[in-house]
C-alpha angles and dihedrals in degrees: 000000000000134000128239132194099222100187132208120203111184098199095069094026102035140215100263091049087054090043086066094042090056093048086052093053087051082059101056096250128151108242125207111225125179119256099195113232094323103122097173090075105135134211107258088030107135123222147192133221121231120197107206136199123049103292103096098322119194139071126334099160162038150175157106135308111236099169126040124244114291137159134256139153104308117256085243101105082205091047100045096047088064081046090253101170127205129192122257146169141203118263125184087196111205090208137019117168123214121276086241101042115086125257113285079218117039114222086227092046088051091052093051091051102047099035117198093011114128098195097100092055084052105135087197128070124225092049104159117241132218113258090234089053096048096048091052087052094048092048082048098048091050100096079053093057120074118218121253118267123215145188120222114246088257096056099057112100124255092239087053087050097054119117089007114142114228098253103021116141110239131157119221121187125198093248136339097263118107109227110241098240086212100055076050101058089044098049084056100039080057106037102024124232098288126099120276092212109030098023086237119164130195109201096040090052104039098023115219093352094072095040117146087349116133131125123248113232118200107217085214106041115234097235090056090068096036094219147052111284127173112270132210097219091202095056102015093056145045137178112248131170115249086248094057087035089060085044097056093046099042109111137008106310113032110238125232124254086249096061094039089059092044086055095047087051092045098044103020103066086096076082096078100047104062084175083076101048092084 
């Protein structure tokens, strides 16, 4: 597996196209992003997005490529109108960050940490990394990245289980909404990493192991407003297990954290008295 440098200059490919973009990534799409002239980027490859100029320079974003270069009409609307074609690949990107939040990697901080290295002033996309430099990136963009969601194999639908094979290897995630890694971070950074109904914490419980897991419950579900809003991550958020996150959602109107917790005080004494688990 190798790294790429994808880069982003506003100034040929502007803020309101990227605005889209981002609102695509919320939604869990796959984005096209061009890859310059480098043609040997593999499926599975990951990548980093380097926003270029002097507005806020540095890295927004990161992922992996799920489909190999290909061409299609340049990004260029002139360009493309004398059918002028770049190269691109696919990117599900784990983290983007909006067109008006700063970098999660500032380009001087990327200069002070890689000295000597002219890779953050490349004018080109698809530019290889170091491995070393790619792994301290990825280590740095985690608090950006939200942590994948699942449903257990008896949750999923009949209608979703037909034609499955017993064994078969398939990923389900909870919806189709890509959670934003920044409304994340700041949810966290507000509320903590225990649960908001049980109390329940990871990393106290399980030691390193649970360290910095927790889910991300949205107070209004997503599916309920049918497209990205902006979300206040202090009021809008708040951190759930996965066992209380499956609760809220079970059934056909999610319940409030409020209810949940009246039902965990009115079903869940059975708790204190370990005699009566048998």
């Amino acid at each position: 597996m190798t790294s790429y440098l994808l880069t982003w200059n506003p100034k040929k490919w502007g803020y309101e196209r990227y605005r889209d973009y981002h609102q695509r990534f919320l939604q869990g799409d796959t984005l096209r992003w061009s890859c310059g002239n480098t043609q040997k980027i593999a499926v599975g490859d990951t990548c980093f997005l380097l926003k270029q100029g002097q507005e806020a320079p540095g890295i927004v974003g990161c992922g992996r490529i799920v489909a190999s270069p290909y061409r299609a009409l340049h990004y260029e609307q002139d360009r493309a109108a004398r059918g002028g074609q770049a190269l691109y690949v696919d990117v599900k990107f784990d983290c983007l960050m909006a067109e008006h939040q700063a970098p999660a990697i500032h380009k001087q901080d990327l200069l002070a940490q890689f000295p000597g290295s002219t890779i953050w002033n490349t004018q080109g996309s698809g530019k290889t990394l170091a491995p070393e430099v790619a792994q301290r990136l990825t280590a740095q963009l985690q608090p950006f990245v939200s942590p994948a969601e699942f449903r257990f194999p008896d949750e999923i639908p009949a209608d979703e289980a037909d034609g499955l094979v017993e064994g078969a290897l398939k990923q389900i995630t909870v919806n189709a909404y890509e959670r934003n890694p920044e409304a994340r971070r700041r949810c966290l950074a507000k509320w903590g990493h225990h649960c908001t109904v049980c109390h329940f914490h990871f990393e106290l419980f399980f030691g390193p192991a649970g360290k910095d897991y927790i889910h991300v419950h949205h107070l209004k579900p997503l599916h309920t407003i049918g497209k990205a809003y902006e979300i206040d991550p202090e009021n809008d958020l708040r951190p759930v297990c996965p066992n209380c996150h499956a609760m809220l959602h079970r059934g056909g109107k999610p319940l409030s954290i409020e209810e949940l917790e009246g039902q965990i005080k009115l079903y869940g004494a059975w708790l204190a008295y370990p005699g009566k688990r048998k």
